[in-house]
C-alpha positions in Angstrom: 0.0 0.0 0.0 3.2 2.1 1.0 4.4 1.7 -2.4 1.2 2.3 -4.3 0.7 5.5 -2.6 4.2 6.9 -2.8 4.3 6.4 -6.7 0.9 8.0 -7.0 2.6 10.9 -5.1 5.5 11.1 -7.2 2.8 10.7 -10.0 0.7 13.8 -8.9 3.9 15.8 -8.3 5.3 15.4 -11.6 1.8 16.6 -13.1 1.7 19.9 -11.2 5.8 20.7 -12.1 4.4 20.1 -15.8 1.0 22.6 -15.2 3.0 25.0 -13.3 6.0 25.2 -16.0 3.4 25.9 -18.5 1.7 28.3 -16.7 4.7 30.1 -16.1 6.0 29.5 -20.3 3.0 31.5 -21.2 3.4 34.9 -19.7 7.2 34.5 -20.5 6.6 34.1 -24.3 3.8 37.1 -24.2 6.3 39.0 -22.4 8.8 38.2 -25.4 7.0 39.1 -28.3 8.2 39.8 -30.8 11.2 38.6 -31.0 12.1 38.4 -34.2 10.9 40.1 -37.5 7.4 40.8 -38.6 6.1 40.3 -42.3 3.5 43.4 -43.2 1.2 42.3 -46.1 -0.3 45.3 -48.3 -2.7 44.3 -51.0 -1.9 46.5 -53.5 1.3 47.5 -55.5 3.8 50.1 -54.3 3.0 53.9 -54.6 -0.6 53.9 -53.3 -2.3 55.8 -50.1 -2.4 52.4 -48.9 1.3 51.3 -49.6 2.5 54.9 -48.5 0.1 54.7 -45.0 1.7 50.9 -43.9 5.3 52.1 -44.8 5.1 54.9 -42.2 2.8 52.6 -40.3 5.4 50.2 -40.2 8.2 52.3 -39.0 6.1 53.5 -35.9 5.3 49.7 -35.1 9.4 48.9 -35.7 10.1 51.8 -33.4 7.8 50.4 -30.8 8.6 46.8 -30.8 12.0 46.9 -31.2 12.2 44.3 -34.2 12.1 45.0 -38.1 8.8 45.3 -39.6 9.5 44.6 -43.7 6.5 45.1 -46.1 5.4 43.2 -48.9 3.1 44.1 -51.5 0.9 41.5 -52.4 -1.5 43.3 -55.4 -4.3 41.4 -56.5 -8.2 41.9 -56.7 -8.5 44.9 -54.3 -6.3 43.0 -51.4 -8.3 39.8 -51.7 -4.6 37.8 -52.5 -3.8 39.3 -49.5 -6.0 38.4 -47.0 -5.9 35.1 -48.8 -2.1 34.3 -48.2 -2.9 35.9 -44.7 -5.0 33.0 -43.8 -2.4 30.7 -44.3 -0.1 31.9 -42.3 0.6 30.7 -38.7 -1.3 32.8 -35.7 1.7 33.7 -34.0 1.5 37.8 -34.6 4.4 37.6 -36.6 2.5 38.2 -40.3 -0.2 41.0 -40.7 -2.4 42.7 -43.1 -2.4 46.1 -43.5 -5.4 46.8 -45.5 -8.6 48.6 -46.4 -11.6 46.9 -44.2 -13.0 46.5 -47.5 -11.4 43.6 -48.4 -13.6 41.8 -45.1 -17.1 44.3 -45.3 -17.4 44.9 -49.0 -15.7 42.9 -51.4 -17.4 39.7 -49.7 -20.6 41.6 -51.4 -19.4 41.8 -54.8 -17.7 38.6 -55.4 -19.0 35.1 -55.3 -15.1 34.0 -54.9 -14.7 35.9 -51.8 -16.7 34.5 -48.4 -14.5 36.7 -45.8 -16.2 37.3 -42.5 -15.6 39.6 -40.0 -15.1 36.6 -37.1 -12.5 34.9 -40.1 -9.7 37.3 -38.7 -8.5 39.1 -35.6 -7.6 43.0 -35.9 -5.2 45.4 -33.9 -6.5 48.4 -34.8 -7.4 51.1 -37.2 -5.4 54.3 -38.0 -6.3 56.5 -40.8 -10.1 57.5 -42.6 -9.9 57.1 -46.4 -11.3 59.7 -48.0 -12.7 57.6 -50.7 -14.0 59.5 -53.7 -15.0 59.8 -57.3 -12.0 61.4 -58.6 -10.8 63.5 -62.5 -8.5 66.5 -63.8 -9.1 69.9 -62.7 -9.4 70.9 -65.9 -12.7 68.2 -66.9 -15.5 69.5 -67.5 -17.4 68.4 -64.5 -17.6 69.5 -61.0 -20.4 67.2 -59.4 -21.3 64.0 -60.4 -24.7 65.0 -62.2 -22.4 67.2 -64.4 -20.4 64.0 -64.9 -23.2 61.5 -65.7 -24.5 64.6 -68.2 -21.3 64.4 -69.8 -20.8 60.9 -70.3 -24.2 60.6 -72.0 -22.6 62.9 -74.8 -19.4 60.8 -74.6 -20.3 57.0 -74.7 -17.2 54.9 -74.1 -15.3 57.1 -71.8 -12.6 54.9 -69.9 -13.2 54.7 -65.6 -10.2 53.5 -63.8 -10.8 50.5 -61.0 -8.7 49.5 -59.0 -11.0 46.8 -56.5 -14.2 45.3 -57.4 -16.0 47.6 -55.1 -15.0 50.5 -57.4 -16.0 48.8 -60.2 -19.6 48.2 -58.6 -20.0 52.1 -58.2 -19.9 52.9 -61.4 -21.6 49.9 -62.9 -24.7 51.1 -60.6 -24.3 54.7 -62.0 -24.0 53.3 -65.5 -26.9 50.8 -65.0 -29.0 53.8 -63.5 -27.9 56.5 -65.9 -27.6 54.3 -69.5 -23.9 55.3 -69.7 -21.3 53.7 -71.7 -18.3 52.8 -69.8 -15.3 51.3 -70.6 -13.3 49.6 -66.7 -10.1 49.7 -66.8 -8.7 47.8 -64.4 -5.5 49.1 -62.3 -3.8 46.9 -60.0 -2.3 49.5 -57.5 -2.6 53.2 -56.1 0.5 54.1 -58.2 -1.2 52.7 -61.7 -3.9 54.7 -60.8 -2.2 58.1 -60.1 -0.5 57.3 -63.6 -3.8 57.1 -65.3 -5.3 59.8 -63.8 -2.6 62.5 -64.3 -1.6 61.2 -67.9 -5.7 61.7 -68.9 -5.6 57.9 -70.0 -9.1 57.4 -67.8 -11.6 60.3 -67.2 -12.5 59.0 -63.6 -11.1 57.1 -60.8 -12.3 55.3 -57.5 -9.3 57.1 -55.3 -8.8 56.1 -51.4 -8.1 59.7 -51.4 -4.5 60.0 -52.2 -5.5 61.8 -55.1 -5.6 65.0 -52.1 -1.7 65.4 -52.6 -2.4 67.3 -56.2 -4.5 70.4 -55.4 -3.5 71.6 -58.4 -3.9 68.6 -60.9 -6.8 66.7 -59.4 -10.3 67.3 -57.8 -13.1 65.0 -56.5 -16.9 65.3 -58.3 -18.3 63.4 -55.2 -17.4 61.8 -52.1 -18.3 58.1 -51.8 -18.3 58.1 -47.8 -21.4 58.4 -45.4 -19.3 62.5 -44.5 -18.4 65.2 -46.7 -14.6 65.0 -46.5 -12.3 67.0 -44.5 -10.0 67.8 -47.7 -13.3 68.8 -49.9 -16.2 70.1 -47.4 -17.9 71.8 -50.4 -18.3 68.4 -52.4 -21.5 66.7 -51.5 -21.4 63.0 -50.6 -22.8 60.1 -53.3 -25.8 59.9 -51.2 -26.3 63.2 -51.7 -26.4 62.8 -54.8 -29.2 60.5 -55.0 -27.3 57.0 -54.6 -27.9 55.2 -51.7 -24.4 54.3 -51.7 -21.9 55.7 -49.2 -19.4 53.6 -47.3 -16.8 54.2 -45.2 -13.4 52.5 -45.0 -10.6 52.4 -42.6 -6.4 50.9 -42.8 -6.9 48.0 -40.4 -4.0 45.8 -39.1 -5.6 42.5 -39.6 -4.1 39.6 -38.4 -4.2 35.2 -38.4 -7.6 34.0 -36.9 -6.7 32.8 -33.4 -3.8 35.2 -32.8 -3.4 35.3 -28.8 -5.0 38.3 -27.4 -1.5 39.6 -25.9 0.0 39.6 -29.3 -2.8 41.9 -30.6 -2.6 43.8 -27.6 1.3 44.4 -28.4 0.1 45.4 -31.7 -2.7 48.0 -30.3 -0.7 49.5 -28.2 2.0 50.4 -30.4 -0.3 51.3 -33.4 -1.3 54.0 -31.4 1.8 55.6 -31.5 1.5 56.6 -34.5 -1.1 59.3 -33.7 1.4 61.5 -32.0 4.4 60.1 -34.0 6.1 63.4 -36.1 7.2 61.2 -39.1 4.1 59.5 -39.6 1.8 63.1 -39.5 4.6 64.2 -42.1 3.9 61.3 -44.3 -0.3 61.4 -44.0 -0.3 64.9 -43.6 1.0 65.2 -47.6 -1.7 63.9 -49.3 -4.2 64.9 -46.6 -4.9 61.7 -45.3 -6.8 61.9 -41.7 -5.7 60.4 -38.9 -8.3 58.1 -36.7 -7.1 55.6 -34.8 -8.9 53.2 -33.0 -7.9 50.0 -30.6 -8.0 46.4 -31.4 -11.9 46.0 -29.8 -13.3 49.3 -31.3 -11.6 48.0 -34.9 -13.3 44.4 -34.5 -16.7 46.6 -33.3 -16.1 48.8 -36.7 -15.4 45.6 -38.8 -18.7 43.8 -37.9 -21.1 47.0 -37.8 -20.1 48.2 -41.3 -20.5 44.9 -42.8 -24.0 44.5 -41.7 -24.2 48.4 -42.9 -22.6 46.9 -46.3 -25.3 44.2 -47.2 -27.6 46.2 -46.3 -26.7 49.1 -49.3 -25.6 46.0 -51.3 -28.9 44.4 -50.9 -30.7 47.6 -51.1 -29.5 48.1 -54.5 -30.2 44.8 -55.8 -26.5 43.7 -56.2 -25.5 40.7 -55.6 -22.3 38.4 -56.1 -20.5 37.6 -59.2 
């Protein structure tokens, strides 16, 4: 009996080292993230509001974590490649997205292909509004988007550059609505876009709003969020202007579903830095892009309200998945 009880002592002894080790391992390995680099996803090509927003983003989280943060453009149907690859990767906070929401509370609306849902990620914050917007030269001959649709009834075949299905959806609606005869050309990046805007190869774009950095080159005909924009107060909003279709979109670090909490709290806390950070405001404050951050449970709150906002205007408007 002596025997039998001592081993099952031994036994139970050798189970609580084991528990208390690992309870001890995992405080130590939240306490020591990150330890080695981080991999920052962006969805589109190089030279975009979005590419130029993650770069400085990704300097203020380097600076705050203490280990390199190296960017990699991943372009490909409006970040859906992306977010793709992102779901393959291992929940360990070492690879994020940093993205449009879009990609999670509007493409999913436009395209069978994509099935995203908000609860198919974890997110560490937002930083900066887009000032999304229907975007041409100064010189056009349009200032509001029923000068533009008036316009492009006397000029069937006019080119629209798209750079995400979304944008492409906006002006099919318009087009459907209005009889107009479009010609899409799809762009694959902010950069493309600027290109074909500036070089008059497309008379309109769907800009996130870096199209703000050329005062003098560039102007928005209407503003595609729920707010008239900061950088063009006088330009009325696409509901407005008698389309029910005004969404708003937000850079959102999006990270591996499962990620533990304390590596998205790591993440939070240091994306915040970036409100106050000088070399960030210097790189947002040049093509007027506004600063709004929010924390890693107001971003997840943001996430699933505006995608039950989305299919609601989706639905509304009779769209549905292709």
């Amino acid at each position: 009996m002596y025997k039998t009880n001592r081993r099952q002592l031994i036994k139970a002894a050798g189970v609580a080292l084991i528990a208390l080790t690992g309870l001890n391992a995992v405080p130590a390995r939240a306490a020591d993230y990150p330890d080695r680099p981080l991999t920052m996803l962006v969805g589109y090509k190089a030279g975009g509001q979005t590419d130029l927003v993650a770069r400085g983003a990704a300097k203020v989280l380097s600076d705050q974590l203490g280990v390199p943060v190296n960017v990699v453009n991943k372009p490909g149907g409006g970040g859906i490649l992306a977010a793709h690859e992102l779901q393959k990767a291992k929940p360990d906070g070492y690879t994020v997205l940093f993205h449009s929401n879009s990609v999670i509370n509007t493409e999913p609306f436009v395209m069978k292909r994509v099935t995203f849902k908000p609860d198919d990620f974890e997110y560490a914050g937002m930083i900066t509004a887009y000032q999304v917007s229907l975007a041409t030269q100064k010189d056009a001959p349009y200032d509001t988007l029923a000068e533009f649709v008036a316009w492009g009834k006397e000029n069937p075949g006019f080119s629209y550059g798209s750079l995400s299905p979304t944008a492409r959806m906006i002006m099919e609606v318009i087009a459907k609505q209005e009889g107009l005869d479009v010609n899409i050309v799809p762009l694959k990046g902010g950069g493309d876009m600027m290109n074909a805007l500036l070089g008059k190869q497309v008379a309109l774009v769907l800009s996130g709003g870096i199209h703000y950095k050329y005062p003098d080159e560039l102007k928005s005909i209407v503003a595609l969020t729920t707010f008239r924009q900061p950088s063009a107060p006088e330009v009325e909003t696409i509901n407005e202007a008698g389309y029910p279709l005004g969404m708003d979109s937000r850079t959102t670090l999006i990270l591996p579903k499962s990620t533990p909490r304390a590596a998205l709290e790591r993440l939070s806390t240091a994306l915040k830095a970036a409100e106050t950070d000088a070399d960030f405001a210097r790189v947002v404050s040049a093509a007027n892009i506004p600063i709004l951050y929010k924390d890693l449970d107001a971003a997840a709150a943001e996430i699933r309200e505006s995608y039950e906002q989305n299919r609601s205007i989706f639905e509304s408007a009779g769209i549905e998945p292709r």
